[in-house]
N, C-alpha and C positions, 0 to 999 in steps of 0.2 A: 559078497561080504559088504562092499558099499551099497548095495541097495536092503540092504538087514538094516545098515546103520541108520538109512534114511526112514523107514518103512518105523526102529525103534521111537525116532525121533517125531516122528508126525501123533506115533498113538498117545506118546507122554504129553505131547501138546494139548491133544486131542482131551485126556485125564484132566490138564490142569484147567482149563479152563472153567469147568463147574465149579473149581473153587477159589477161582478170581471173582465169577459171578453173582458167588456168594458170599462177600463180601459184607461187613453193612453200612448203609448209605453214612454220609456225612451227615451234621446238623445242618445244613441249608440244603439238599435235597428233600430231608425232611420237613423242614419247612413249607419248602416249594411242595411238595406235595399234598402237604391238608390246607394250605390255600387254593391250591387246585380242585381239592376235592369241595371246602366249602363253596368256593365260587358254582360249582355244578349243582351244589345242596343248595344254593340260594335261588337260580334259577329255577328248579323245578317249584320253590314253594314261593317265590314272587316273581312269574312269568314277565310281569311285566314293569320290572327294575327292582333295583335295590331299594328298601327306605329309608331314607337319608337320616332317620334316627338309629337306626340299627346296623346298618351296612361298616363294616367295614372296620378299626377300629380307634378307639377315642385316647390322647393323651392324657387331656383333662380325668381329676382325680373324680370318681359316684361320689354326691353330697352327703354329707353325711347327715343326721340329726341334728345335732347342734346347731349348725350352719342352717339349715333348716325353719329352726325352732328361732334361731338371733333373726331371720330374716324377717319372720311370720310379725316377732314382737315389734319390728322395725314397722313393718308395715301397717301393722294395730295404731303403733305410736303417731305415725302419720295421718292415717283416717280420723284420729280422735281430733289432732290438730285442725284439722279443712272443716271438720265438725263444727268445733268450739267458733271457727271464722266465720263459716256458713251462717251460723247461729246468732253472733254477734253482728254480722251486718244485718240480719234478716231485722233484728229488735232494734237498730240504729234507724233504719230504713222505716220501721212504721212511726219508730218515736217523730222523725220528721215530717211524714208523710201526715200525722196526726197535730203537731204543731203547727205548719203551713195552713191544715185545713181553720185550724181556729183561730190563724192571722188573719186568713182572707174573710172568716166572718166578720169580725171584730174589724176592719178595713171597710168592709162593707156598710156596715152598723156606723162608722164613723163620716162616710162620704160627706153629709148634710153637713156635720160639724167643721171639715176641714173646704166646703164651698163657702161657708159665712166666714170663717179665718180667711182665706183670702179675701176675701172684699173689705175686711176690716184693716187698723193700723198695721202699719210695716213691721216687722221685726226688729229689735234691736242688733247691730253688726257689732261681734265682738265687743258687748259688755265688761264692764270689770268688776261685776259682782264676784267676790272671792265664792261663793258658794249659793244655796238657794234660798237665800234668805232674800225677802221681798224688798225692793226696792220704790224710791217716788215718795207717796206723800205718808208723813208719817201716822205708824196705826200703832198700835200696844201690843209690845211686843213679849210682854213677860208672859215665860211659861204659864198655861193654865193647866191646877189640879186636877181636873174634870175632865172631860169629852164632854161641849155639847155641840154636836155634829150640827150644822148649818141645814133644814132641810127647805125644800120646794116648799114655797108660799105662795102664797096671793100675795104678800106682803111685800115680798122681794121687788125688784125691778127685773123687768122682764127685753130690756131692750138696752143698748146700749148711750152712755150719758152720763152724768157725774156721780148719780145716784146708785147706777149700776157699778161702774166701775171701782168706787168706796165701798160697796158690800164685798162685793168680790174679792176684794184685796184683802178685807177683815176676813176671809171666810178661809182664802187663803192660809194668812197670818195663821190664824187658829190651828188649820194644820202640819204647817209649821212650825209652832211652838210644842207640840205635841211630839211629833217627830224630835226634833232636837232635846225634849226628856226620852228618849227610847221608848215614847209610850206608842208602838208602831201600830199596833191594832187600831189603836183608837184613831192615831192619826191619820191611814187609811181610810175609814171610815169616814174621817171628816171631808180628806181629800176628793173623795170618789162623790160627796154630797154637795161640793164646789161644784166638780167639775158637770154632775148633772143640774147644778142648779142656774151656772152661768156659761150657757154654751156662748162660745162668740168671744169670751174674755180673756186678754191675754194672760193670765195667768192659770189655762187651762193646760197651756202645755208644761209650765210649770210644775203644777197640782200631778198630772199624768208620773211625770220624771218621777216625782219624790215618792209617788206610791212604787214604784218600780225600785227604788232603794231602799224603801222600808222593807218591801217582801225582801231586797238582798242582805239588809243587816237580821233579819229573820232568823235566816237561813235557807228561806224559799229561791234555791235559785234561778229552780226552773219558771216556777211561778214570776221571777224580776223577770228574766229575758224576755216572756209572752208580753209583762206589759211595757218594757223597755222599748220591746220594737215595734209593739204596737203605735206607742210616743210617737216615735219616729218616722214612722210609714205615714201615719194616717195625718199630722203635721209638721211634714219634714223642713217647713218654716217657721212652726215653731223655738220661741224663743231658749228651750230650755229642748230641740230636737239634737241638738250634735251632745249634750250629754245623756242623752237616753242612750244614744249609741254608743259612747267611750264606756258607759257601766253596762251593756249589752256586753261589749269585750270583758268585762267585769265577773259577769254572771257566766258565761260561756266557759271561761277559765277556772273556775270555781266547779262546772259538770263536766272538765276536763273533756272540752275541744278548744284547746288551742291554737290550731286550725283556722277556727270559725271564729275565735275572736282576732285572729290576727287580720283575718277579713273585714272584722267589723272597723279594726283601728287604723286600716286602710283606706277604708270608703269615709272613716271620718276625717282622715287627710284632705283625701282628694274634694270632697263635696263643702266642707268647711274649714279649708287651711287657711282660706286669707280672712274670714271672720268668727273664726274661735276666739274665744275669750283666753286673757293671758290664763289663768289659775289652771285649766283644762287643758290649753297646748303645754304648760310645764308637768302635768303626771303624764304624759304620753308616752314619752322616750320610756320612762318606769315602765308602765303599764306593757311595754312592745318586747322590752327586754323578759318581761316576766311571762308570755306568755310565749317566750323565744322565738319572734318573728323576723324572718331573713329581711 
């Protein structure tokens, strides 16, 4: 009878277990099991590792469109920008490169004129001419209706002497009186027939200056700066040279580089502080503030 009991008890054992066995797995066996399975599906189709863009999986949300399309526009909006800079220095960059070239002509062209200015009288050190209006022996000074531009003669004097230096100063004057009616054209003209008719004469660099502020009351500003600093380069002893440069800062600020005029109003410090003329050292502070120079 006890070995029936034992003998019943082993076979019912024996029954239940197919349906313990068949039980169904947990969620993390099942888990476990199709990452076991993909890991074997991934070796067979990439022998030789995972790809680190595919392998495995991502927390990070798939982009969507939008996100997409806001980034695309983001990065349009930036390329046009480097564009527009690219662009901009490129046209900055010849503008100069085209300037410099027609300083150094016009420097060159001037050589012969500024070797007879040196060997001639000194400069004046900080005059107190309030403006450009001619000073010394007196000449007629009233406005003339007309232009008639002074030209190259036989007539003229040709050397320097009292004879020379009186035409000069009337030929001057004339475009001077011209200028101060806004007749800028004309006055130029007059200017420019000075200055080729009396090289040597101090009031060449004078003549120079005032054509460089007629083109700026123009409106030519680019055109003042070229012969502004022309003035200045080519007779940087000249007696009318440290205002060719204060209205270079002038002209510069006007084609908006401020930059480059605060440069100019710099170097007109450093090279003519201790003989600047009062009228010129008092627009300066103005003129520095205005082109907001640190």
């Amino acid at each position: 009878m006890r070995m029936r009991s034992a003998s019943l008890f082993l076979t019912a054992l024996s029954l239940a277990a197919p349906a313990i066995a068949r039980d169904p797995p947990s969620p993390e066996q099942r888990i476990g099991r199709v990452e076991h399975q993909v890991r074997q599906l991934q070796r067979q189709v990439f022998p030789k590792g995972e790809p680190a863009d595919t392998a495995g999986f991502s927390d990070a949300p798939a982009a969507t469109k939008d996100s997409v399309d806001t980034l695309t526009s983001r990065l349009d909006a930036v390329e046009r920008q480097m564009s527009d800079l690219v662009r901009t220095s490129e046209e900055n960059t010849h503008r100069l490169s085209v300037l410099e070239s027609d300083l150094a002509r016009l420097r060159a062209e001037q050589d012969s004129r500024f070797k007879a200015l040196e060997s001639g009288p000194p400069p004046a050190s900080g005059g107190a001419a309030p403006a450009d209006a001619p000073t010394g022996p007196a000449v007629n000074r009233d406005p003339l209706p007309v232009a008639q531009p002074v030209a190259p003669s036989t007539a003229l004097p040709t050397s320097s002497g009292p004879s020379f230096e009186a035409a000069g100063e009337a030929a001057y004057q004339q475009g001077y009186d011209l200028w101060s009616a806004k007749k800028y054209d004309q006055a130029i003209t007059q200017l420019r027939a000075m200055v080729s008719s009396f090289p040597g004469h101090r009031r060449v660099s004078w003549a120079n200056n005032l054509v460089g502020r007629a083109l700026l009351d123009k409106g030519q500003s680019r055109a003042a700066a070229e012969a502004l600093l022309a003035n200045y380069r080519g007779n940087p002893k000249g007696e009318r040279a440290p205002d060719s440069l204060y209205y270079l800062g002038q002209s510069l600020v006007k084609l908006g580089q401020p930059t480059q005029a605060c440069k100019a109003y710099a170097e007109l410090s450093d090279i003519y502080g201790a003989t600047m003329r009062a009228q010129l050292k008092a627009m300066l502070p103005a003129a520095r503030a205005q082109a907001q120079c640190k």
